[in-house]
C-alpha positions as a Markdown table, in Angstrom:
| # | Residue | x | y | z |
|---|---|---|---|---|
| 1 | Unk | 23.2 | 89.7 | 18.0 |
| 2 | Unk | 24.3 | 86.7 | 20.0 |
| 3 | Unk | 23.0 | 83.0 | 18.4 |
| 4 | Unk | 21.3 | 80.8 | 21.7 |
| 5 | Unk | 22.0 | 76.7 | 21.4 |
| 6 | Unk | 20.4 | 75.0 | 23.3 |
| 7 | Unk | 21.8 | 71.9 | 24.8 |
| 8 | Unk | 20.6 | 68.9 | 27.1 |
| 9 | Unk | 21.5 | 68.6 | 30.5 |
| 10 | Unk | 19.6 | 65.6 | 31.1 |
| 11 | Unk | 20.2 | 62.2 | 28.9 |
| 12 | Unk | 18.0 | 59.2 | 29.4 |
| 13 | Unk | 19.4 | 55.9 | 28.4 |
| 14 | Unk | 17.1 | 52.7 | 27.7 |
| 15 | Unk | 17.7 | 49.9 | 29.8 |
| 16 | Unk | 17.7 | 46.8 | 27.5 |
| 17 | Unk | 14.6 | 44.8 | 26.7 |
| 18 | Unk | 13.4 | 41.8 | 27.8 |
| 19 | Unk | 12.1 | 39.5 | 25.2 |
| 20 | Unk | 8.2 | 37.5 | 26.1 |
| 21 | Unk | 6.6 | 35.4 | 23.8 |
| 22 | Unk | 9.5 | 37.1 | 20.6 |
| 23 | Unk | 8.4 | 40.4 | 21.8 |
| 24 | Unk | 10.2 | 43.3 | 23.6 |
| 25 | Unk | 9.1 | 44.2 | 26.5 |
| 26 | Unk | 9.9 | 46.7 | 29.8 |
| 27 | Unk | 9.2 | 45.5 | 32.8 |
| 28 | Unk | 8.0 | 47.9 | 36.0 |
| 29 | Unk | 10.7 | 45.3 | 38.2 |
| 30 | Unk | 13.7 | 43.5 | 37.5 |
| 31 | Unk | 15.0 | 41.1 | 39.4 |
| 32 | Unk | 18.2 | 38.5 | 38.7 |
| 33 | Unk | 18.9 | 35.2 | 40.2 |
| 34 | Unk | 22.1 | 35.0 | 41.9 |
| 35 | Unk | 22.1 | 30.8 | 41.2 |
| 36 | Unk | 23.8 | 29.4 | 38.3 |
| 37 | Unk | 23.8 | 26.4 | 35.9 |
| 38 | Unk | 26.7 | 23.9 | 34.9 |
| 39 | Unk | 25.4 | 22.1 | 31.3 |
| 40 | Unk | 26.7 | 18.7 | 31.2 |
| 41 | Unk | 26.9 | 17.1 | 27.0 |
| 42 | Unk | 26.4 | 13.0 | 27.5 |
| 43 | Unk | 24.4 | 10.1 | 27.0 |
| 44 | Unk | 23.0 | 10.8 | 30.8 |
| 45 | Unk | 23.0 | 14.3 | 30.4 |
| 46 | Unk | 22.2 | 17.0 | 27.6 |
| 47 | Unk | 22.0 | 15.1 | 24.0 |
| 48 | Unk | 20.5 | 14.7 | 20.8 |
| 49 | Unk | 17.3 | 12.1 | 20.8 |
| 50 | Unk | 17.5 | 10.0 | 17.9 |
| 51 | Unk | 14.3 | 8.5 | 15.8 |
| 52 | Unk | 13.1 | 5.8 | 18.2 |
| 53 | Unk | 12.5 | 3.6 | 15.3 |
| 54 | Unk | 15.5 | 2.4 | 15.3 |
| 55 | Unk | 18.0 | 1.4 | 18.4 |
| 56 | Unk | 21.3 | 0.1 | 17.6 |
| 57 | Unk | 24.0 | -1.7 | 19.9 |
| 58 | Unk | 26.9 | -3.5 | 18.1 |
| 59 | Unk | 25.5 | -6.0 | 16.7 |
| 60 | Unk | 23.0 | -3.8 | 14.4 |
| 61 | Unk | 19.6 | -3.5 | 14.8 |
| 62 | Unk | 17.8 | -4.1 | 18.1 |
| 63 | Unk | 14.3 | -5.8 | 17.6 |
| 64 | Unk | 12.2 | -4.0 | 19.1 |
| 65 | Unk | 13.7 | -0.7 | 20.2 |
| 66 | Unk | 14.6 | -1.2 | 24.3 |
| 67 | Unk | 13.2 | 1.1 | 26.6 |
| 68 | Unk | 15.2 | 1.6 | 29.1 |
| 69 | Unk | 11.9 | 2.5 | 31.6 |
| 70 | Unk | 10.4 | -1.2 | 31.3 |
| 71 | Unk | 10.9 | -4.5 | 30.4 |
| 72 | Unk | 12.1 | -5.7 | 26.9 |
| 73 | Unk | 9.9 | -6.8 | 24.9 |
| 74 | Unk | 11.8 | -9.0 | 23.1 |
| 75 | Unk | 11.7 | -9.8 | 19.3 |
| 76 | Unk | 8.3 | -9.3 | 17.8 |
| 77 | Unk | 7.0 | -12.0 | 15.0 |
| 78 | Unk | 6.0 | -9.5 | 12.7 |
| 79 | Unk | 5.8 | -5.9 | 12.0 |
| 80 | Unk | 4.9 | -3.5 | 9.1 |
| 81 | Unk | 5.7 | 0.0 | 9.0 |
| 82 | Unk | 4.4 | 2.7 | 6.3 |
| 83 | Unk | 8.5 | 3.8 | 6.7 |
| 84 | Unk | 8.8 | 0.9 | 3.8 |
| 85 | Unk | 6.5 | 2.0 | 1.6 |
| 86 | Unk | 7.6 | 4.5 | -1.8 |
| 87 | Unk | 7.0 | 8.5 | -0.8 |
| 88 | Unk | 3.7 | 9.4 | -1.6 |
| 89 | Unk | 5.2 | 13.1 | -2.6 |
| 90 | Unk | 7.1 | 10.9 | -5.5 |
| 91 | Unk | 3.0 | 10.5 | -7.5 |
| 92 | Unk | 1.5 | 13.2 | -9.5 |
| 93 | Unk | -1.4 | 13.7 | -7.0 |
| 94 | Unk | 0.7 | 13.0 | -3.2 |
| 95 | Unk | -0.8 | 9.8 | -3.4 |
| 96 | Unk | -0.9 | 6.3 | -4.7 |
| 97 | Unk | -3.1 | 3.4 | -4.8 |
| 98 | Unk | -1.4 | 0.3 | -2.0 |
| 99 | Unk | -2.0 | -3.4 | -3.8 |
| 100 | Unk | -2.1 | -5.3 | -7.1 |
| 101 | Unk | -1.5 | -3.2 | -10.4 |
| 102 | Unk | -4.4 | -2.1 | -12.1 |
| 103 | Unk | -5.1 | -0.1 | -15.4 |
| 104 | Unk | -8.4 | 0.8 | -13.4 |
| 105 | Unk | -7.1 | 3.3 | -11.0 |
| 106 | Unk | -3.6 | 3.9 | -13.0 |
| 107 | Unk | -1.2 | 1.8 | -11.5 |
| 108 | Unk | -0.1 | -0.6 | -14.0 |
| 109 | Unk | 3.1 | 0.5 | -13.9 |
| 110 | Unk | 3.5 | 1.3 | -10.1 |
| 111 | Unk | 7.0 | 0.3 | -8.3 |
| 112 | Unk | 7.0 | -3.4 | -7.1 |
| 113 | Unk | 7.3 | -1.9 | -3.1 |
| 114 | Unk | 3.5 | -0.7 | -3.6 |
| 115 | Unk | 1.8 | -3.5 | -5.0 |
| 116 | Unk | 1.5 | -4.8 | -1.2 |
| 117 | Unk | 2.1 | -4.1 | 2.3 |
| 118 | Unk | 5.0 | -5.7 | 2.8 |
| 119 | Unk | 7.0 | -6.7 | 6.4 |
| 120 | Unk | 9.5 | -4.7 | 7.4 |
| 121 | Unk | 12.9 | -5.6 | 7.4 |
| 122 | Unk | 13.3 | -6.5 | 10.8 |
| 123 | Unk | 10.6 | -9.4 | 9.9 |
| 124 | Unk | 11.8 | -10.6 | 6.4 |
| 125 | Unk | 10.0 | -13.6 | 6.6 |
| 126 | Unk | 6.5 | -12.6 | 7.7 |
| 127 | Unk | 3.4 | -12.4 | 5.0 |
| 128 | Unk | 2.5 | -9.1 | 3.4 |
| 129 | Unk | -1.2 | -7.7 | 3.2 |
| 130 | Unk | -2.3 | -7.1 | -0.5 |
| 131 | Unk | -5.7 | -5.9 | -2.3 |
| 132 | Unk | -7.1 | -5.1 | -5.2 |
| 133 | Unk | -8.7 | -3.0 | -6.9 |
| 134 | Unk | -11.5 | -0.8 | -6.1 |
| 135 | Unk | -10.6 | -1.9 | -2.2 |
| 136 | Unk | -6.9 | -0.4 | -2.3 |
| 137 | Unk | -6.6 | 2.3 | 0.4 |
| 138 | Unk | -4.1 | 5.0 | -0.7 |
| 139 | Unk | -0.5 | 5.8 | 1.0 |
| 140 | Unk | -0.5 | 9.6 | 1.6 |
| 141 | Unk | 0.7 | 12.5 | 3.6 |
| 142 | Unk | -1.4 | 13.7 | 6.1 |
| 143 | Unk | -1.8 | 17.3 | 8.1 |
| 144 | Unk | -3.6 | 17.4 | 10.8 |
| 145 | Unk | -4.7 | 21.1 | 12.4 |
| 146 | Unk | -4.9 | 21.2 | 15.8 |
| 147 | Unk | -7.4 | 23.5 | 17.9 |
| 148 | Unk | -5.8 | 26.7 | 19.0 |
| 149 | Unk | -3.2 | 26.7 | 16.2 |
| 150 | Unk | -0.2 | 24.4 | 15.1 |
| 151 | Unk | -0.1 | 21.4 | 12.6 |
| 152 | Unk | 1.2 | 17.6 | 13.1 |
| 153 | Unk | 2.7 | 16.5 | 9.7 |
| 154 | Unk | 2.5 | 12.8 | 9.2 |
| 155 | Unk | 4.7 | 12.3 | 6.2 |
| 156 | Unk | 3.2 | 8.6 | 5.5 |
| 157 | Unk | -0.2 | 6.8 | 6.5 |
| 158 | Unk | -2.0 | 3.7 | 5.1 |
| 159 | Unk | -5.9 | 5.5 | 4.3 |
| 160 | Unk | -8.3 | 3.2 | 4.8 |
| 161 | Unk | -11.8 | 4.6 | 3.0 |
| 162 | Unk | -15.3 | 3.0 | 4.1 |
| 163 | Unk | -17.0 | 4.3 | 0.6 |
| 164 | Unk | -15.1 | 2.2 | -1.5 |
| 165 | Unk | -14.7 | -0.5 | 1.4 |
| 166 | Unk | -10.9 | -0.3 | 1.3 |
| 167 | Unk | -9.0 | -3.2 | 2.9 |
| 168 | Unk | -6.5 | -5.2 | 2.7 |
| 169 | Unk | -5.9 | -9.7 | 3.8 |
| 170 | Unk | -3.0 | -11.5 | 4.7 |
| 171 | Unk | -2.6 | -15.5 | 4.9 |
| 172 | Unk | -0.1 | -16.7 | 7.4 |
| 173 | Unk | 0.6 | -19.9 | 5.3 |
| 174 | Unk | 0.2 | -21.4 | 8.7 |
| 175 | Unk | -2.1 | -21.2 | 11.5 |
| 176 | Unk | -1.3 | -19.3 | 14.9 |
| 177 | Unk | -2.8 | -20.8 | 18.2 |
| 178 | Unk | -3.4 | -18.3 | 21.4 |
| 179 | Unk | -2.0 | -16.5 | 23.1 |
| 180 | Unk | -0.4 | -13.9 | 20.3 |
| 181 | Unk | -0.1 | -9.9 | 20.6 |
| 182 | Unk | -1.4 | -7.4 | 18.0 |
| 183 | Unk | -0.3 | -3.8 | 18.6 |
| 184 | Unk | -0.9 | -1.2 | 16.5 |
| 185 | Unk | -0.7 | 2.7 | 15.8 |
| 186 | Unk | -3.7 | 4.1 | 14.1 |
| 187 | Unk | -6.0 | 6.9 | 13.9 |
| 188 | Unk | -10.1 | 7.3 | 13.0 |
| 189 | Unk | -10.1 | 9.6 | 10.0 |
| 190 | Unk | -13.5 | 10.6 | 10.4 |
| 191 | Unk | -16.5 | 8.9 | 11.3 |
| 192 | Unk | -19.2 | 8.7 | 8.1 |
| 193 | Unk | -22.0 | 8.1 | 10.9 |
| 194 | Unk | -23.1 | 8.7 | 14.8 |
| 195 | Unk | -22.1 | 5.1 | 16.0 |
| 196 | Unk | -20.0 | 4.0 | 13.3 |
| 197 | Unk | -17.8 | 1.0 | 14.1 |
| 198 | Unk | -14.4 | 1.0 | 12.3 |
| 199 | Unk | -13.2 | -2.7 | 11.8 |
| 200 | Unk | -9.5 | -2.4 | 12.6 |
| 201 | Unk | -9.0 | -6.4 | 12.0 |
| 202 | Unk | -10.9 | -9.3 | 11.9 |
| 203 | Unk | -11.1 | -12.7 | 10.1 |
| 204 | Unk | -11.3 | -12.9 | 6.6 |
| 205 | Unk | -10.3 | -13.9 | 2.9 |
| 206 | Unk | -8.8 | -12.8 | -0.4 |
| 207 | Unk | -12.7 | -12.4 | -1.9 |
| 208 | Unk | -12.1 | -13.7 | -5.2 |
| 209 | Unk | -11.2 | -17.0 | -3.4 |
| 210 | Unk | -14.7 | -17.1 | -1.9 |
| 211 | Unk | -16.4 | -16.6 | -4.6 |
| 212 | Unk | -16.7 | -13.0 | -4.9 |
| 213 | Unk | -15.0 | -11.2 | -7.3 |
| 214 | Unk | -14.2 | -7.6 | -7.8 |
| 215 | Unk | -16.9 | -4.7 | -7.6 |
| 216 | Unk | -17.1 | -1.7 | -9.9 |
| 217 | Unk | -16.9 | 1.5 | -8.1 |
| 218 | Unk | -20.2 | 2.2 | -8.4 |
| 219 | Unk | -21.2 | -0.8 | -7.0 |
| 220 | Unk | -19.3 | -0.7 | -3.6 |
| 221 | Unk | -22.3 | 1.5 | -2.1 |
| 222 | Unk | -24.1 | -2.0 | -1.8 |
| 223 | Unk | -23.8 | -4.3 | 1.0 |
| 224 | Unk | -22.8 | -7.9 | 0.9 |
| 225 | Unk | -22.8 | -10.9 | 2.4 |
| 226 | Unk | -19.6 | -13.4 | 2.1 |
| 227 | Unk | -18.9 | -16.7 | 3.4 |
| 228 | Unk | -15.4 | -16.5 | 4.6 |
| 229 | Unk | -15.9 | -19.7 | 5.8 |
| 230 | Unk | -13.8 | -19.1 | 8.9 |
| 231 | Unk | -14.9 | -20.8 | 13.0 |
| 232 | Unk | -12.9 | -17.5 | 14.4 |
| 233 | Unk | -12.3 | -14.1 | 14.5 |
| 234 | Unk | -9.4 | -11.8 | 15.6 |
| 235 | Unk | -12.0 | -9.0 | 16.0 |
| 236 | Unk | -10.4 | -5.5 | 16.9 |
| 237 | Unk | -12.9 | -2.5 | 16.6 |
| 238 | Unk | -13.4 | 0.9 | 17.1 |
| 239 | Unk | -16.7 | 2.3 | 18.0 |
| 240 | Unk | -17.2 | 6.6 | 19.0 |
| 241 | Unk | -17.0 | 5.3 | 23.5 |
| 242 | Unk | -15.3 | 2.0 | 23.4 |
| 243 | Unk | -13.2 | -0.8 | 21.5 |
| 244 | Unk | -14.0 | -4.1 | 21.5 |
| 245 | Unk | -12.1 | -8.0 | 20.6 |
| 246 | Unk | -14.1 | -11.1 | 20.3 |
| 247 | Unk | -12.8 | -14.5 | 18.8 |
| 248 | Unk | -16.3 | -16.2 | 18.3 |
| 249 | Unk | -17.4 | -16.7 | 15.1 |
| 250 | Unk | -20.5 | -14.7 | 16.2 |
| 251 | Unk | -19.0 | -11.6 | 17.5 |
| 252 | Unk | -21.7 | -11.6 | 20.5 |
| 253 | Unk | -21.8 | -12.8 | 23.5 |
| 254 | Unk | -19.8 | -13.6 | 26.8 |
| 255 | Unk | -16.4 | -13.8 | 24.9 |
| 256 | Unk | -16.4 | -9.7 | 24.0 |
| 257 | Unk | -14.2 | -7.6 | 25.5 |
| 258 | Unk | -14.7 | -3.9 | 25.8 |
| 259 | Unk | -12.3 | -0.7 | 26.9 |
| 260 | Unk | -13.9 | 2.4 | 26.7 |
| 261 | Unk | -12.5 | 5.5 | 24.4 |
| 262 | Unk | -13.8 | 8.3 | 23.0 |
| 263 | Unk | -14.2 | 10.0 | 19.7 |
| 264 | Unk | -11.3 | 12.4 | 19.1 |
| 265 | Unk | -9.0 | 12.1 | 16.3 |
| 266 | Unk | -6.1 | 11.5 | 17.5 |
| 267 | Unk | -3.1 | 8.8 | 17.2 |
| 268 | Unk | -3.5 | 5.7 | 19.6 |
| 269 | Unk | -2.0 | 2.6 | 20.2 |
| 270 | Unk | -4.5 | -0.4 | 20.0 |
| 271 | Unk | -3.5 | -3.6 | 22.2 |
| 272 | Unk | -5.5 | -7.0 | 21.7 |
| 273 | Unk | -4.3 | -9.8 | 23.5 |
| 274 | Unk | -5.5 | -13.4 | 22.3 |
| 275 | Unk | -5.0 | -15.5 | 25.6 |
| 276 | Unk | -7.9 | -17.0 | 26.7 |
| 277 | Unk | -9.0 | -16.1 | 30.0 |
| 278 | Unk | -6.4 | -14.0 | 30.1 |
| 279 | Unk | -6.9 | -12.0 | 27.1 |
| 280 | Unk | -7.1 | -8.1 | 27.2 |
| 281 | Unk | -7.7 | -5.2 | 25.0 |
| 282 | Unk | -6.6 | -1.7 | 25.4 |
| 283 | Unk | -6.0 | 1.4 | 23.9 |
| 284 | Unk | -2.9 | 4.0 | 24.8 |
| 285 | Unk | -2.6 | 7.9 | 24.3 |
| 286 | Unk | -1.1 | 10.4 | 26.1 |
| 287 | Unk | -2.1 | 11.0 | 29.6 |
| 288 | Unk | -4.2 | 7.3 | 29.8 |
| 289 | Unk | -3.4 | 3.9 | 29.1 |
| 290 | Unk | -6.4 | 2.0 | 29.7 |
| 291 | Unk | -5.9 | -2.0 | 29.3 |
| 292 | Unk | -9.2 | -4.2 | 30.2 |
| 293 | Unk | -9.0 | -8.0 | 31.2 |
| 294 | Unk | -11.3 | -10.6 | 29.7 |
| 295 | Unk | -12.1 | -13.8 | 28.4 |
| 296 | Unk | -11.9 | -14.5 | 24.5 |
| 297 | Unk | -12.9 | -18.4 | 23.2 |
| 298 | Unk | -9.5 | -20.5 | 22.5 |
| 299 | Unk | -11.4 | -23.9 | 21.5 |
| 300 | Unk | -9.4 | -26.8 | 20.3 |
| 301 | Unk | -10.1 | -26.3 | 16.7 |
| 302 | Unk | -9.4 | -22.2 | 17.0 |
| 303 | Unk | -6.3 | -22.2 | 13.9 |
| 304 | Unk | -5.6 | -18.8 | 13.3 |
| 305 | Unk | -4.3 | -17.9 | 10.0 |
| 306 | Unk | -6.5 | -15.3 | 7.4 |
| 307 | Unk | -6.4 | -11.8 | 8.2 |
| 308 | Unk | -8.3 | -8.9 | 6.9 |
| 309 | Unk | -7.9 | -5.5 | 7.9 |
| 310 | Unk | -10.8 | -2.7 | 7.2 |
| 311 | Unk | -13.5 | -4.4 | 6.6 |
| 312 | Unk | -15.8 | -7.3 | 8.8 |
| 313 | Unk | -15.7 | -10.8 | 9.1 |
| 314 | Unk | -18.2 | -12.2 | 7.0 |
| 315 | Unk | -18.9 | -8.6 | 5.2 |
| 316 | Unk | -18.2 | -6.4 | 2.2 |
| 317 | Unk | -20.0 | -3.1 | 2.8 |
| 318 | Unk | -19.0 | 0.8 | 3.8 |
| 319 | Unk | -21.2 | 0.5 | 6.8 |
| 320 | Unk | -18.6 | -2.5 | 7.9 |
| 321 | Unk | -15.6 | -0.8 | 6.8 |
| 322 | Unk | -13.3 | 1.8 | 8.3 |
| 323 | Unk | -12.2 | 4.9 | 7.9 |
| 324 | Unk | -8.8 | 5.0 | 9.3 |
| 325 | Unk | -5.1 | 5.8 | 8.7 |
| 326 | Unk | -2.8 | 3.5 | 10.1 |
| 327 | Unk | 0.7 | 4.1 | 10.9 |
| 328 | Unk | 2.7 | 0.3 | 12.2 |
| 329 | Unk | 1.5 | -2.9 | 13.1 |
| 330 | Unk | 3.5 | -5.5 | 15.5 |
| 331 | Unk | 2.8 | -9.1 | 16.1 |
| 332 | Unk | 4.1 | -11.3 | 18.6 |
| 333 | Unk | 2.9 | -14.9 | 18.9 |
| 334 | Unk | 2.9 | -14.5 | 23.2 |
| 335 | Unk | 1.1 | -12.6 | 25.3 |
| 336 | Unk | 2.8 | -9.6 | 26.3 |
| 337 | Unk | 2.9 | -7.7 | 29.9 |
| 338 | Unk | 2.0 | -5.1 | 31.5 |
| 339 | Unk | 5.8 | -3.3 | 31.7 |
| 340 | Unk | 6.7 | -4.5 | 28.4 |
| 341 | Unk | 3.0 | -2.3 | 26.5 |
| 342 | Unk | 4.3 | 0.5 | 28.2 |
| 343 | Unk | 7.5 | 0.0 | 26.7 |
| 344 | Unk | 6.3 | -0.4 | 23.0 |
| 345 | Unk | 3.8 | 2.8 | 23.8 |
| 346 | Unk | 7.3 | 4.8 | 24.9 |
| 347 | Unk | 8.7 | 4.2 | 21.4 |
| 348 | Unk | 5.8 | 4.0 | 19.6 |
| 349 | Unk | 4.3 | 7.3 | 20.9 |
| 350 | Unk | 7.3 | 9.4 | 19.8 |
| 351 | Unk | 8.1 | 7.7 | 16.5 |
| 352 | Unk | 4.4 | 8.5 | 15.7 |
| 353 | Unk | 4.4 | 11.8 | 17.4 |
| 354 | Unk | 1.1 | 11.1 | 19.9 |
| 355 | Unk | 2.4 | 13.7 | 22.5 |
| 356 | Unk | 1.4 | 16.9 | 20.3 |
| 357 | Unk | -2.0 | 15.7 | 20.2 |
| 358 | Unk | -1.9 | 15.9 | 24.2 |
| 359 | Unk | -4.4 | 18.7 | 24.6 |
| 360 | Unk | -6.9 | 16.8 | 22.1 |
């Protein structure tokens, strides 16, 4: 008996795969260019971005970061950055309490760096924002989930609560006429009503040295009336379709100026130039920088000095508070331009990461 073996004739061999998406695939056509690509390494070519936050040349650290697509800036007066502030992840709970020790809310002991808002170093001798308790807001990390997948980690944020009417005041020691610059990075947390209006800043006291001391906890879901005893305002607020400055004492009337926005959660950078008839407000995110020209009052007897930031003039309440995490403030006692906005948005925007909320 003979033994049949069968053997091929015909061998097929697998063209390699193309990859799509981390998946192989085969497709029906293939077709390859004939051009071809020369990678350049250098400063004007292929290289490694460093955190905007800080630029240096050789004699240390620039103040601000250039830009080299507009104008410099030039130094700022004041700036404070959550980048100075103790790691939250350091605290039991990812999470401390920002302003004067306090057995109430367990921070008797908590490191001298977090018992204030201090300036950054770039600003040694500018005045830091403090609080109390129950008004501390709380240094944390923050995720934020974005629609169709992906997460923006923000490793640090000052958490402004309206509930427990969490804010923070800061006294110049010395009064600022107009024009002067506030810029700042921020985002709404949430808003606790339809028409809420966060109060970003505004004019305002230390309480206790008004006459109004501390609240319990419980009894911060009341609403009251102080006299800061203040003829101005440095009013910058956020309402769901537009924000808003004023300098009158009243907040009404002819010397309001409004830029519309909308109600997304997303980083932004808030501009409110004091300047008299030429004062502006505006509001920057990616794909619009909107910047609106007004009048704001800049009387004779207009001193600016006291500060308070998340809560109103005049007001200690959680339906004139905010709900906001804030990421950088800069101060300039000048009115900036128009070149030199979009150069503090250029760093700004990628220190804070605004371009991966783009599809927001």
């Amino acid at each position: 008996m003979t033994a049949r073996r069968t053997q091929p004739t015909v061998v097929l061999t697998a063209a390699a795969p193309a990859v799509l998406d981390g998946k192989p695939v085969m497709p029906a056509h293939w077709a390859v260019s004939s051009s071809s690509i020369t990678a350049t390494q250098g400063a004007k070519h292929i290289h490694a971005i460093a955190d905007p936050d800080t630029y240096k040349d050789r004699s240390g650290i620039v103040n601000p970061p250039s830009s080299a697509s507009s104008e410099h800036a030039g130094p700022w007066t004041a700036r404070w950055s959550v980048r100075t502030l103790p790691d939250p992840g350091h605290y039991d709970n990812g999470y401390y309490w920002l302003g004067s020790p306090s057995s109430q809310d367990g921070t008797s002991t908590i490191a001298a760096a977090a018992r204030q808002w201090g300036p950054d170093t770039s600003t040694p001798g500018a005045p830091s924002w403090h609080s109390i308790y129950p008004y501390k807001p709380s240094v944390t990390a923050v995720d934020h989930y974005l629609q169709g997948g992906g997460i923006v980690h923000h490793p640090k944020g000052v958490n402004f609560n309206s509930h427990f009417i969490e804010h923070m005041w800061m006294d110049w020691g010395s009064a600022h006429r107009q024009p002067f610059t506030w810029v700042i990075a921020a985002t709404v947390a949430s808003w606790p009503s339809a028409g809420y209006v966060h109060y970003l800043l505004d004019a305002g006291r230390d309480p206790r040295t008004i006459g109004f001391g501390p609240l319990t906890a419980a009894q911060c879901s009341g609403d009251y009336t102080v006299d800061d005893n203040l003829d101005y305002r440095q009013l910058l607020a956020i309402g769901p379709n537009h924000i808003k400055a004023c300098a009158r004492p009243d907040g009404t009337g002819t010397g309001v100026i409004r830029a519309r926005t909308n109600d997304t959660l997303r980083p932004r950078m808030y501009v409110a130039i004091f300047n008299g008839d030429t004062s502006h407000i505006g509001v920057y995110h990616p794909g619009q920088g909107l910047l609106r020209k007004g009048s704001l009052d800049n009387g004779t007897d207009q001193r600016h000095r006291y500060y308070v930031m998340g809560r109103r003039h005049n007001s200690i309440s959680g339906r004139h508070a905010s709900h906001l995490l804030v990421f950088e403030m800069r101060f300039w006692t000048k009115a900036l331009t128009y070149a030199q906005l979009e150069g503090q948005y250029d760093q700004i925007s990628s220190t804070w990461q605004f371009d991966k909320y783009r599809n927001l």
